[in-house]
N, C-alpha and C positions, 0 to 999 in steps of 0.2 A: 306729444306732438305740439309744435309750436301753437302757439293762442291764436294766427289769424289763419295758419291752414288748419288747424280741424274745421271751422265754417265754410271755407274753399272746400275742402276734400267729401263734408256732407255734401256739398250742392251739387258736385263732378258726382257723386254715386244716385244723387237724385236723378241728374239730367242722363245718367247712364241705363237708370231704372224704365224713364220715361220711352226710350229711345230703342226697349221692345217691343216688337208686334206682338201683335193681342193673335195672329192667324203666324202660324208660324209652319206652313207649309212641306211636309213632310212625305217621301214615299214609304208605306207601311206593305205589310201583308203578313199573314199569317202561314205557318208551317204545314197546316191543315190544307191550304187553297191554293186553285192558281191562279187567285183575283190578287193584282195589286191594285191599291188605293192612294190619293193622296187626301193625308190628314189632317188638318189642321194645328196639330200639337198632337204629341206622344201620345200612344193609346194605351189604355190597359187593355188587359187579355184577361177573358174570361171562355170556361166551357159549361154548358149543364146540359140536364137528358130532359127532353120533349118529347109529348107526341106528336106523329105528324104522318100523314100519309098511311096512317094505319099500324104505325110502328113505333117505338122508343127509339130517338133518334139522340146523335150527340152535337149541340149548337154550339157552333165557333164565333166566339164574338170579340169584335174590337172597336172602342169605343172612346171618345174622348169629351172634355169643355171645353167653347173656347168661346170668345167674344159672346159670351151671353149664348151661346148656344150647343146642344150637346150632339154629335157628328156618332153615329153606330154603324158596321155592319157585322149582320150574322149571315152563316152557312154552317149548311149540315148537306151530306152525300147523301143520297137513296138509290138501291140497288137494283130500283125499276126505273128506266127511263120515263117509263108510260107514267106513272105516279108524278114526274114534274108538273104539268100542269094542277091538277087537283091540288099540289103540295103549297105552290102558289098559290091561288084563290084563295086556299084555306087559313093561311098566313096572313095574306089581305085580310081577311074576315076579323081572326083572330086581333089584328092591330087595329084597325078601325074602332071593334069592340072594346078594346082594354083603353082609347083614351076617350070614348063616346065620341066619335068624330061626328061633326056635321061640315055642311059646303062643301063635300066633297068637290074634288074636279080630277077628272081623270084623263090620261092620254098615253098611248101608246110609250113604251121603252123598248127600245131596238141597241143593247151594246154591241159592238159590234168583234164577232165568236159567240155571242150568246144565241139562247133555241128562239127563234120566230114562232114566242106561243101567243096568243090572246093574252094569257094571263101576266105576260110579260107590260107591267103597268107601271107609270110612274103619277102618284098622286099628291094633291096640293090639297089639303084639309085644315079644318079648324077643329079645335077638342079642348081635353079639360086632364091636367095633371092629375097624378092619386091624390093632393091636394084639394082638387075642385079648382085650382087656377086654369084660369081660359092658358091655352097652347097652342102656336100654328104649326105644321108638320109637313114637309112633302117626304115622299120616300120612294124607293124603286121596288121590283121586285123582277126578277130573271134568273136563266138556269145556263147549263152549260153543260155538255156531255164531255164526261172526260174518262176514259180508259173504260168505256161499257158500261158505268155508273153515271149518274147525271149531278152536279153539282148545285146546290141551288141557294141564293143569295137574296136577302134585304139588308139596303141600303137607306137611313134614314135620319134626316136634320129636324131637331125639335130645337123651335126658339120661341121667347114672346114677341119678336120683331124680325122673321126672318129677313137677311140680305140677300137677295136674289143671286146677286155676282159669289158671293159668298157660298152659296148652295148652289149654284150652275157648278163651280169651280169643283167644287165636293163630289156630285156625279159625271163632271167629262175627268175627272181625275180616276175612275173607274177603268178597268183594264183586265182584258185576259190574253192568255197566251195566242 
């Protein structure tokens, strides 16, 4: 390459580099659900067996990074309706517990096809990475009946600085049939 475009041709791949979004806004969903999501960037896919509701259950999860922040959600089906709520609370509990959340704030989540439970919540918390790093977190939790089994979902942004519009955008990008 000539001597004064290789310097041109770096600086074109620089300002080409610069000139990706850090959120790169994607419709996702998994094979397992009828939640779609929008993502922030590609997810991975992951499955493992949990307890939950009484039972070894199988968690569908998809999860991404992006701009400093890591964007999840999981579901797993349960073959008793009645078990949604409890399945919920218990999940809540379970998350709360695993990052030591403090300042909780809580407030109703209503998506809309989803079950109008109590435990249907969306929380704004503060906690502490397996590291011991301080972390903020909000996250949803909601169910959904579908074909006589009930579907049930958490959705959740871990950042050290959440951006509000960033995580609004993360749960009104939520969706079921």
């Amino acid at each position: 390459m000539n001597g004064i475009f290789k310097p041109l041709f770096s600086l074109l791949l620089l300002a080409l580099a610069a000139c990706q979004p850090a959120l790169n806004w994607r419709e996702s969903r998994s094979d397992a659900s009828p939640l779609s999501a929008l993502l922030p960037c590609k997810p991975d896919r992951a499955t493992r067996e949990v307890p939950m509701a009484g039972q070894t259950v199988t968690l569908d999860m998809l999860g991404c990074d992006a701009a400093g922040a890591t964007f999840a959600i999981s579901h797993t089906q349960l073959s008793d309706p009645m078990q949604a709520g409890p399945a919920l609370a218990g999940w809540r509990t379970a998350v709360l517990a695993n990052i030591r959340a403090a300042e909780v704030v809580e407030t109703p989540f209503a998506l809309p096809g989803s079950l109008g439970l109590p435990q249907a919540v969306r929380l704004r918390m503060q906690g502490q990475r397996t590291d011991g790093r301080a972390v903020s977190a909000q996250a949803v939790w909601f169910a959904y009946v579908n074909r006589g089994a009930v579907d049930v979902f958490h959705a959740v942004v871990y950042a050290d600085h959440p951006d509000e519009t960033v995580v609004n955008t993360f749960f009104d990008g939520l969706r079921l049939p």
